[in-house]
Each structure stands twice: as C-alpha cells, then as structure tokens.
C-alpha positions as CSV (number, residue, x, y, z in Angstrom):
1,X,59.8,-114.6,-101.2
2,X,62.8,-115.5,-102.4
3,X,64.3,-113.5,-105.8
4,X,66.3,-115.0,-108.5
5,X,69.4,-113.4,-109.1
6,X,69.1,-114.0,-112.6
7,X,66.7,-112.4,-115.5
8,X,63.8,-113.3,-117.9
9,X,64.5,-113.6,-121.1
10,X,67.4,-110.9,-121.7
11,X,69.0,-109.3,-124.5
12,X,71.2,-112.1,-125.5
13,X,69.4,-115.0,-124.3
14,X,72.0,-115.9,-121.9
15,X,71.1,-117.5,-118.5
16,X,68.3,-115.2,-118.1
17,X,65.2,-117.1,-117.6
18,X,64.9,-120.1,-115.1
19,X,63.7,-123.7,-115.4
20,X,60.3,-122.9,-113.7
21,X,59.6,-120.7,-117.0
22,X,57.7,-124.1,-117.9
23,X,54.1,-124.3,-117.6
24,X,51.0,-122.6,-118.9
25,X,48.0,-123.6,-120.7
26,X,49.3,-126.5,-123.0
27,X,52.8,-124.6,-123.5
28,X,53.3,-126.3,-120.1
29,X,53.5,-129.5,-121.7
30,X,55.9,-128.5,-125.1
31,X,58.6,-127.4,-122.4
32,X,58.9,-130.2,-119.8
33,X,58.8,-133.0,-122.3
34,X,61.8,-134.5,-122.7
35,X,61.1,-136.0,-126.0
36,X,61.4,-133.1,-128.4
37,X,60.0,-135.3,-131.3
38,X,56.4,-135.5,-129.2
39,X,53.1,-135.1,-130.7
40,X,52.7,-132.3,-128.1
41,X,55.9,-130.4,-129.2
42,X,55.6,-130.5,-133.1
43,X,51.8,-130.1,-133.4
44,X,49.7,-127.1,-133.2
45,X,46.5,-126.4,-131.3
46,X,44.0,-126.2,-133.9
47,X,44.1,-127.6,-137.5
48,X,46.5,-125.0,-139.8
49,X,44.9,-123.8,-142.9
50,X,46.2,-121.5,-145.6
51,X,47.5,-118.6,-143.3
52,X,47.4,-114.8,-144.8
53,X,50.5,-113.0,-143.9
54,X,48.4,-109.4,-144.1
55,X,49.3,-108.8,-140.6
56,X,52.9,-109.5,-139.5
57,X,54.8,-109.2,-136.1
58,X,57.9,-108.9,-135.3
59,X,58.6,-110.4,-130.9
60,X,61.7,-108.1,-130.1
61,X,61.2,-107.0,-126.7
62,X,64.3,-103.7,-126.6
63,X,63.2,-102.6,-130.1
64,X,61.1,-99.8,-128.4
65,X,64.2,-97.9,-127.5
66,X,64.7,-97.5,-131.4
67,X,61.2,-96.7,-132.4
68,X,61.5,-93.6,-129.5
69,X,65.5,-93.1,-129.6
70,X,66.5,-94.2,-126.1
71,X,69.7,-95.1,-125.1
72,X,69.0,-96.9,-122.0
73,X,66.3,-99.2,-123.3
74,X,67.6,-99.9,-127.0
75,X,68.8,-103.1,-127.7
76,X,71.6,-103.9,-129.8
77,X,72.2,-105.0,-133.8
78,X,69.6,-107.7,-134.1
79,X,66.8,-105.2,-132.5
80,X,67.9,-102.4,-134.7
81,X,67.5,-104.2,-137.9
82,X,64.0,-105.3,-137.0
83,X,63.4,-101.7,-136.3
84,X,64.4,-100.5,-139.7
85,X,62.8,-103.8,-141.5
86,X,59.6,-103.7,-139.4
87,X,59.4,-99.8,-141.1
88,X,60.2,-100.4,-144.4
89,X,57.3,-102.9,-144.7
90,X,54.6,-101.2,-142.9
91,X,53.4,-100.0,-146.7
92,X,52.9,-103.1,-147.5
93,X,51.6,-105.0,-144.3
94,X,49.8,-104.3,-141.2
95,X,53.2,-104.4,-139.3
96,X,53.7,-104.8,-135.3
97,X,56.0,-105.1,-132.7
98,X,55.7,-107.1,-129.4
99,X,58.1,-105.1,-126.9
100,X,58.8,-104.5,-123.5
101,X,56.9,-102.5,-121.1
102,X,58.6,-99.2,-120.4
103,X,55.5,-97.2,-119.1
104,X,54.7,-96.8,-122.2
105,X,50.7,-97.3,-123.5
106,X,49.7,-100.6,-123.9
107,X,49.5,-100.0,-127.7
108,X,51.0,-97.1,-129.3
109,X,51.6,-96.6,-133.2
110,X,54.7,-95.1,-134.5
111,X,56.6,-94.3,-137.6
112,X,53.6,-96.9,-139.3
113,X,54.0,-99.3,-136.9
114,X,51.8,-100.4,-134.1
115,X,53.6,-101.6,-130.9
116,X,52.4,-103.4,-128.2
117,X,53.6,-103.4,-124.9
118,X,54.2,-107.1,-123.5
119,X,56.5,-107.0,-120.0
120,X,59.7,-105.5,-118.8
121,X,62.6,-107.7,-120.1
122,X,66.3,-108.0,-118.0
123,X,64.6,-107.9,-114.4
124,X,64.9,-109.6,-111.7
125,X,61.9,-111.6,-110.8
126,X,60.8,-114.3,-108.8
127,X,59.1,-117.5,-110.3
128,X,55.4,-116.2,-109.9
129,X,56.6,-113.2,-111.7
130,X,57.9,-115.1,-114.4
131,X,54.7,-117.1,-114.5
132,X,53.2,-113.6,-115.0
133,X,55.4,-112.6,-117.7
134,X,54.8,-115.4,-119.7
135,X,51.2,-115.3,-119.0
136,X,51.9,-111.3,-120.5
137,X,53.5,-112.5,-123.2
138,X,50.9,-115.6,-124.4
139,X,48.3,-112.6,-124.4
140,X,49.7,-110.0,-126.4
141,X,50.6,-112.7,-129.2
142,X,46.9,-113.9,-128.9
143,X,45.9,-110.7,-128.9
144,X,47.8,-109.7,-132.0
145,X,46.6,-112.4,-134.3
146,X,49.0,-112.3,-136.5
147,X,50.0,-114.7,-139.8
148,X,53.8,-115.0,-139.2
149,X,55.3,-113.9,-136.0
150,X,59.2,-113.6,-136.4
151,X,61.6,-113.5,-133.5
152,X,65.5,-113.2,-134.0
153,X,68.3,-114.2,-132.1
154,X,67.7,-114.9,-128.1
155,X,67.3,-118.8,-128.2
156,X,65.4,-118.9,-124.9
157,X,62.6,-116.1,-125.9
158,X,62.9,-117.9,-129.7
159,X,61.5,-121.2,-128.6
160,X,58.9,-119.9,-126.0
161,X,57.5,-117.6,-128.9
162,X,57.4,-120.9,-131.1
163,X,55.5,-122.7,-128.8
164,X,52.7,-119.7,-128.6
165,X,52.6,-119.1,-132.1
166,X,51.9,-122.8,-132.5
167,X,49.4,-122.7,-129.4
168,X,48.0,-119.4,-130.7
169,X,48.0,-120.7,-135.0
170,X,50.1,-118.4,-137.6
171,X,53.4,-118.9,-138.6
172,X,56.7,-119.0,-137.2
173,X,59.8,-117.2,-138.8
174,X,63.6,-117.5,-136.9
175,X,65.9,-114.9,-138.2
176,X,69.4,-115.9,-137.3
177,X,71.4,-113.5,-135.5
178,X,74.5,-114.6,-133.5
179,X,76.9,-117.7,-135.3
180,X,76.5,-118.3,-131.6
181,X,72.9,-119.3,-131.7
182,X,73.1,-121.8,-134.1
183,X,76.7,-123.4,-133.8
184,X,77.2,-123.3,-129.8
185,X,73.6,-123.1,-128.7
186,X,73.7,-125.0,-125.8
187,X,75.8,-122.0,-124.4
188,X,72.8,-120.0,-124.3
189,X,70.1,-122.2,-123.5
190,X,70.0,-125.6,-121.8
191,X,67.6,-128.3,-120.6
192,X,63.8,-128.6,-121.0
193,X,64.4,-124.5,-122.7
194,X,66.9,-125.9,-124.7
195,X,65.1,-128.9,-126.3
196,X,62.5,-126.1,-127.0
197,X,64.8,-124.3,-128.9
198,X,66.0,-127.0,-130.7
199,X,62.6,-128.1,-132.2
200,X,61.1,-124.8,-132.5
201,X,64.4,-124.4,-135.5
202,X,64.0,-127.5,-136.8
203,X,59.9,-127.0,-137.1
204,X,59.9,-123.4,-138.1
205,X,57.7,-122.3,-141.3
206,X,61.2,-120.4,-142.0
207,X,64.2,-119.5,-141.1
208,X,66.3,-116.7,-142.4
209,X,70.3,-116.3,-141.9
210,X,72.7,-113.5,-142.4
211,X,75.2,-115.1,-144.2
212,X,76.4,-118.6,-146.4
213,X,78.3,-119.9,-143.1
214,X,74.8,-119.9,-141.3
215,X,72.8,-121.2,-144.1
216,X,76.2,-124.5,-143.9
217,X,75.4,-124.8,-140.2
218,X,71.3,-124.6,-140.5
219,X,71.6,-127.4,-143.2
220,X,73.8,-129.6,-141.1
221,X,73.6,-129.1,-138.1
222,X,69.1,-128.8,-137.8
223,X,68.8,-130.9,-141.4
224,X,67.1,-127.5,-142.4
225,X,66.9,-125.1,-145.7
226,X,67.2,-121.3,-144.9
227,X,67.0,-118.1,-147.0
228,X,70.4,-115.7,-146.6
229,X,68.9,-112.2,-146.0
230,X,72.0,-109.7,-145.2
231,X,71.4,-106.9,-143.1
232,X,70.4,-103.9,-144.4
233,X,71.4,-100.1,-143.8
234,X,70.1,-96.7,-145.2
235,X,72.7,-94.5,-146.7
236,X,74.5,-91.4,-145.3
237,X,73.1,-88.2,-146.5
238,X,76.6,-86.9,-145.5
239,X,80.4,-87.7,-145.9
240,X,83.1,-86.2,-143.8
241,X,86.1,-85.7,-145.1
242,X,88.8,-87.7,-144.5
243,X,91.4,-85.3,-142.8
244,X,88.4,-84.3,-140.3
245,X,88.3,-87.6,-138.4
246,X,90.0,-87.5,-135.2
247,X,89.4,-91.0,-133.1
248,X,89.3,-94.8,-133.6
249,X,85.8,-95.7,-132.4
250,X,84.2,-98.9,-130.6
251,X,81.2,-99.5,-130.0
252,X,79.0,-102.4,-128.6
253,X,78.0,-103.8,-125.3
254,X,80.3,-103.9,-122.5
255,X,80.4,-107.7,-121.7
256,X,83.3,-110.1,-121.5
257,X,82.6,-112.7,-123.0
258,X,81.2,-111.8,-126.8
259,X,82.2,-108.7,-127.1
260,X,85.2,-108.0,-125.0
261,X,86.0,-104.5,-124.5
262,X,89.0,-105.1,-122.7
263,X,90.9,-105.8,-125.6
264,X,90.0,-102.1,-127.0
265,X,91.4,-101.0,-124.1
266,X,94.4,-103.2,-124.8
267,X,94.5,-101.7,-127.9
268,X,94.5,-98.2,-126.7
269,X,97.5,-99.0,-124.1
270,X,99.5,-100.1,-127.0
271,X,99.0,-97.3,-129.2
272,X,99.5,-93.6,-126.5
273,X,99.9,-91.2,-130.1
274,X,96.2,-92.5,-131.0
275,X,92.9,-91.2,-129.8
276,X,90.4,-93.4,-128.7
277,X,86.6,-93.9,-127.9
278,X,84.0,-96.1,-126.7
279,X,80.5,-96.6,-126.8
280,X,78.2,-98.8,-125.0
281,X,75.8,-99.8,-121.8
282,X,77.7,-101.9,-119.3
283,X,76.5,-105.7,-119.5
284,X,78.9,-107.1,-117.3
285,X,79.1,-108.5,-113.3
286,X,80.4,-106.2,-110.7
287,X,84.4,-107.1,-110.8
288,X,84.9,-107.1,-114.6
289,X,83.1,-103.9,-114.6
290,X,84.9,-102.1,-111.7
291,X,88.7,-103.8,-113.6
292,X,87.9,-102.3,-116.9
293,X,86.6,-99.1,-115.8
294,X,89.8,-98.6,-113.7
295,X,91.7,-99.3,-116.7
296,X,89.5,-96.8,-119.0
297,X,90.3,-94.0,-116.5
298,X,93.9,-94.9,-116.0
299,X,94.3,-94.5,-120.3
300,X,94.7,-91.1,-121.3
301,X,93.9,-91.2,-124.9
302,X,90.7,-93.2,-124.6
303,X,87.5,-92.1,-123.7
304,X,83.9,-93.8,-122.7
305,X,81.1,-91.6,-124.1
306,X,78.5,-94.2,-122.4
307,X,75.6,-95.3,-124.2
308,X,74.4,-93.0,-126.7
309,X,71.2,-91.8,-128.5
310,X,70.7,-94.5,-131.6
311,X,70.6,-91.8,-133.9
312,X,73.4,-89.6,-132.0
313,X,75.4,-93.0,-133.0
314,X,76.0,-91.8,-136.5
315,X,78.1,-88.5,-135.5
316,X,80.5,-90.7,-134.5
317,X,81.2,-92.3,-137.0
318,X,81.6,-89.3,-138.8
319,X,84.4,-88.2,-137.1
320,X,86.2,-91.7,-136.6
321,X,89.3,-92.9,-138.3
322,X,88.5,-96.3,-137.7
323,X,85.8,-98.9,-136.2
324,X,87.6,-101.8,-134.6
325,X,86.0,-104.7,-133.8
326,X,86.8,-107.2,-131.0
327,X,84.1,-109.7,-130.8
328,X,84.7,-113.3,-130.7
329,X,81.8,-114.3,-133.0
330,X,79.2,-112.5,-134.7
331,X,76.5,-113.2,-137.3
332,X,76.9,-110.3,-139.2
333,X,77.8,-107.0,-136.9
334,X,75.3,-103.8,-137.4
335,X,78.6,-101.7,-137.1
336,X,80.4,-103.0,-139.7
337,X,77.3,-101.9,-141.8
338,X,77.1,-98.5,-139.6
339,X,80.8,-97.8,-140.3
340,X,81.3,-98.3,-144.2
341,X,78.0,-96.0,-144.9
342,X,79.5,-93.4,-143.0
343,X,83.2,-94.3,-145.2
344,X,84.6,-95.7,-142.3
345,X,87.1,-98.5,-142.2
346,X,86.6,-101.4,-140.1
347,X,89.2,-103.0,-138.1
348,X,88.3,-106.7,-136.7
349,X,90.8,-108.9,-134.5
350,X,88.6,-112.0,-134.9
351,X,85.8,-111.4,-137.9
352,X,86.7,-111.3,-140.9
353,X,85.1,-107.9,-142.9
354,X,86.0,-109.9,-146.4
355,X,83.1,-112.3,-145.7
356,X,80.6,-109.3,-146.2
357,X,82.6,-107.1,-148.5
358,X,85.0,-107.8,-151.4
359,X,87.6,-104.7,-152.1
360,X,89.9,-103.9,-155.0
361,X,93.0,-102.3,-152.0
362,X,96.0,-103.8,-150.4
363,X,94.0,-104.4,-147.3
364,X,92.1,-106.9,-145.5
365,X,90.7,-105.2,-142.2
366,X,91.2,-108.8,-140.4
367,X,93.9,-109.4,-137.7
368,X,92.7,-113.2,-137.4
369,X,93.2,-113.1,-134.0
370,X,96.3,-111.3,-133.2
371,X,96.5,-108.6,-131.1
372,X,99.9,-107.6,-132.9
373,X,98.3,-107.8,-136.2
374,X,95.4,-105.5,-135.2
375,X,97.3,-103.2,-133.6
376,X,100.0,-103.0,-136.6
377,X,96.7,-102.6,-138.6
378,X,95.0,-99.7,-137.2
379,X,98.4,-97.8,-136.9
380,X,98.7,-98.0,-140.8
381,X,95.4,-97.1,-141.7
382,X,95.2,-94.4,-139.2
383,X,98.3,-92.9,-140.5
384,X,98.1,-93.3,-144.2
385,X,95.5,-91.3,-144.9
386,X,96.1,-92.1,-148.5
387,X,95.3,-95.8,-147.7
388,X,92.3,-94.6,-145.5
389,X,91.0,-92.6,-148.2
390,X,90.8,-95.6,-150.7
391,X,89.8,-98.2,-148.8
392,X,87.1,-96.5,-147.0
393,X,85.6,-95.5,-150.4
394,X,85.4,-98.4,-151.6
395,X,83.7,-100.1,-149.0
396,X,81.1,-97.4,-148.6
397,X,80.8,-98.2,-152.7
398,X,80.0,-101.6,-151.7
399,X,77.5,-101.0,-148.8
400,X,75.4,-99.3,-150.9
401,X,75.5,-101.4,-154.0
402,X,74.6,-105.0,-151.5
403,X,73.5,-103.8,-148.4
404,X,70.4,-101.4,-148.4
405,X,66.9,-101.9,-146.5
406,X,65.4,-101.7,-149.5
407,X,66.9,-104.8,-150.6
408,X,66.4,-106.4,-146.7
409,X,62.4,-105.6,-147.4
410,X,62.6,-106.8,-150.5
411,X,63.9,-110.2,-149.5
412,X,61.4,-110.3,-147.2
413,X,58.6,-109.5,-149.3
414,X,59.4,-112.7,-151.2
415,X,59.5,-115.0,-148.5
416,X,56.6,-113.7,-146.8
417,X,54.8,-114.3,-150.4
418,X,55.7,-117.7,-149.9
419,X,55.0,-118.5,-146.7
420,X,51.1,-117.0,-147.9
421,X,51.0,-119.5,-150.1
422,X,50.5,-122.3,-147.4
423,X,51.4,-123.4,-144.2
424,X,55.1,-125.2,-144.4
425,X,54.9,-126.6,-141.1
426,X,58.2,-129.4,-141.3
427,X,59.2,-128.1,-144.6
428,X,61.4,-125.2,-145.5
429,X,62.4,-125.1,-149.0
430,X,62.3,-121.6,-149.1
431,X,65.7,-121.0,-150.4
C-alpha cells in the first residue's frame, strides 16, 4: 500500500493528519458534516450531569520526553508547561497524561502522575494506520474516564480530542498556545478537520489563553469568554554572574516558517566579535535543512549544540549573554520565561518582551522587526555589561513576582472548581 508522505497529528498541528482521519464510531459523523452547527457536532453521546473534576487529563502526546528527560522525543513550550502544571496538581487531583507510545509500558506513573501510552505521533502512516491511531486514541480517553480532558495548542489533535471527550462524557478544556491557533487557524487545519476545530472552541466547557491579545481574539473572533492563565516557571536555585557568560543563545525548533533560525544565523554573520549558539531538533524539509546547515558550518563564531536534555537546557542559559528570539508569532514563548529566571536578557526581532514584562531600564528587548534594530540591540547589551547587569535583574525580579507554577496551579485550581460545579456545555463565563 501506498504511504502518505505526511504525519498524524504532529507537534504543531500543521498538515500532519489527512482528510481520511474521519470516521469512527459516531466521531465519524462530527467530522464529515459540513454543517458545524449540527445536532451531531454540538451534542454529546449520553445526557451530561454534574461532572466531578477528581480525575483530570491532560492529551499532549511529546510530553513523555519531559516526564523521562529526552531530548529526542520532548516536545516544545506548550508540552513542557503541561508537564510542570500536570505535576504541580497531582496533590490535589488524580492527574494523567495521554502521550505517545515510545516503547514505553502502556501505563506508567511518574513524578505523581500516571501516563498512559496512546500511539506514536509525527510518523508516517498510511490511512488504515491512521484509522488505528485514532481507534488508539478513542480507547485510552475511554479508558481514562476522566472529568475534564484538556488539550493545548495542535488545532487538528484539539478538535478530534473534543469530539471524544464529547463521545466519551467529561469535559473539555482548550488551553491556547500559539497566536497562530486562534488568529490564522485555517493555516493549520482545513476542511471537514477544520470545521472540527472551529466548533470544538466555540463549544468548549473552557478555554484558557496566555495573554489579553488571545482573550481580544477568543471574544471576537469565536463569540467566546476565556480565562488568561500565564505560563508559569520554577525559580533558579542558582545565578551566574554576569561577567561569566560567554554566548548569545537560541533555542527552539529548526523550522522556517514560525521559528526561523536562519535569521540567527543572520544575526551571527553580522556580528563575527560575538559568540554564538543554537539549540534545537531539526523540523524542517530536506533543502532548507541542507541551506542552513551549510551556513551554520560556514560561520565561525556560532555553534549548533543539537537538541539537548530538557533539564541540560538550563546550563545554558547560565552561561549566555543573551536569548534572542526570532519567531514570527508566539503565544507566549517558554524561553522568554526560561531566560529571565536564569537573569538572562531576552532579545526579540518580532515579539515584543514588554507584553509579559514591565521594566524600570532604558531598554525594550524588541527590534519590531528589524534586523538592524536587533542586531544594534544585542551588540549593546552584550557589551555593556553595566546595562546587562540591570536589566537582567530586573526581569528575573519580575518573573518571579508574576510568573511561578504555583501561581499557573493556582489559576487552575479555580477554574477547575468551576467547571465541578456543572457542566457549561455552550457557556463559558469563566473569566
């Protein structure tokens, strides 16, 4: 047979799952209607009655490289915060994970947490595998029997685990990740998947954003309320000094069209007296791969370290000058968080640090864009150490004051007492 050369549902959501990901038992029907206000879509399979959110489950398929520190297997931002979060409530709830399949045991407890293994996300498959996977998937939610399942982020995995959950009964919480998701989705998700993903937002029990701008677009845009739950971080145990760092640091996934590397690289050419480094698994097609890693070799002062151990991460930051950002939209970026515990300054060509953080310096952090501007940037603040030294400690300052997981938990403790107070099933005041 035949394969598809594309994935199942991937990291980022991004045409990674095929049109034929559209049938079993009644989900079947909820993804080939065309009519996203059906009976079929916005109904659930047995009659809803007050829901007890005891048991809780997070569907984030590359959290397991977290929960066992791998590198290869780790997602990104969005699957590390549900890694911390899904921790820091396991004293409170009977907390699991649905994740990928690895090898690992089908169900396997750690650090509190009880993960279950679903099926291997970002490989290729053919459509009877996909039939499988879903089939995988369906089983392990069932299985689980959870009150509230909460996804985040991936707006083709988002809407298929709405349709279960409302198969399956419990409720359904979205937790924003990407602008992206919510302002451009049809970029990541399109047709019969699409429409999915469209009425699994504008039915969910809750939804929770990073920031004001997404709670804006969730109001307008899906005729929604949301609840603006920031990221949250654990402090440093450790600060190194200021005069010790030695590198301006990126790190991210290697892809061209959200987070674009190439630019770093850019960045690098223009500034020869500056050490550099990178971080990050490759995401990207053959040719922009093979380009970029031509260009890495061929720039003396920068160096790719590869993907790293999650917790290995942190040294880095330790001994960087600088964290420079070069997406071209975010929700609200895990490094910016990782770098101003570790009283590291963040650089960003085209998001701005001021929406997260408010500092009393002669600095913004923001190029708005320009690559002149971001260079000019990070050649004054690695170079002023002065200027280094007081902005830096004033962002940690403010990280630690707005920006703990104890406050993310506690956020969520709140709404999750809410949503045990009855099923909201079209309504989410929750704000």
């Amino acid at each position: 047979m035949k394969r598809l050369q594309r994935h199942h549902f991937g990291r980022s959501g991004r045409r990674t799952v095929t049109d034929a990901l559209t049938a079993t038992n009644r989900v079947n029907v909820a993804i080939l209607c065309d009519d996203t206000n059906s009976e079929t879509l916005t109904q659930p399979a047995r009659q809803r009655t007050i829901v007890s959110v005891d048991t809780i489950c997070f569907v984030s398929l590359s959290a397991y490289g977290y929960f066992v520190d791998n590198p290869e297997i780790a997602g990104g931002g969005a699957q590390r915060q549900f890694y911390l979060l899904s921790r820091a409530l396991s004293d409170d709830y009977n907390v699991h994970v649905i994740v990928g399949d690895y090898g690992q045991p089908e169900r396997v407890v750690h650090d509190g947490v009880t993960l279950h293994r679903a099926y291997k996300p970002d490989t290729e498959a053919t459509v009877v595998d996909q039939f499988q996977q879903l089939h995988r998937l369906a089983m392990t939610i069932r299985s689980v029997d959870a009150g509230v399942y909460i996804s985040r982020g991936n707006p083709r995995l988002a809407g298929v685990v709405w349709a279960l959950v409302r198969l399956f009964g419990g409720q359904w919480l979205y937790h924003v990740a990407s602008d992206g998701h919510i302002e451009t989705p049809e970029e990541y998700v399109s047709g019969p998947l699409g429409r999915l993903y469209w009425t699994a937002i504008t039915h969910a029990d809750a939804i929770v954003v990073q920031t004001d701008r997404q709670n804006q677009v969730i109001t307008r845009r899906y005729g929604q309320q949301s609840t603006v739950i920031p990221n949250g971080y654990p402090p440093a145990e450790e600060i190194a000094p200021q005069d010790d760092r030695e590198f301006v640091l990126w790190i991210g996934r290697l892809e061209p069209d959200e987070k674009r590397p190439d630019l770093f690289v850019e960045l690098a050419e223009q500034l020869p007296e500056t050490a550099f480094r990178m971080l990050g698994p490759w995401e990207a097609h053959d040719t922009y791969r093979r380009r970029l890693a031509d260009r890495i070799e061929s720039t003396p002062n920068l160096t790719y370290e590869g993907a790293v151990e999650p917790e290995a991460v942190y040294n880095y930051y330790d001994q960087a000058l600088a964290c420079v950002n070069t997406s071209a939209i975010e929700g609200f970026p895990n490094t910016f968080l990782e770098a101003w515990r570790a009283e590291t300054v963040v650089v960003s060509l085209a998001v701005d640090p001021g929406r997260f953080i408010d500092i009393d310096a002669d600095w913004t952090g923001f190029a708005d864009g320009s690559m002149d501007t971001l260079t000019q940037q990070v050649r004054e603040i690695t170079t002023d150490e002065t200027l280094r030294k007081t902005v830096a400690q004033q962002c940690r300052e403010q990280f630690e004051q707005r920006y703990s997981v104890e406050a993310l938990a506690s956020k969520y403790r709140d709404l999750l007492a809410l949503l045990g107070n009855g099923p909201s099933h079209h309504d989410n005041r929750l704000s």
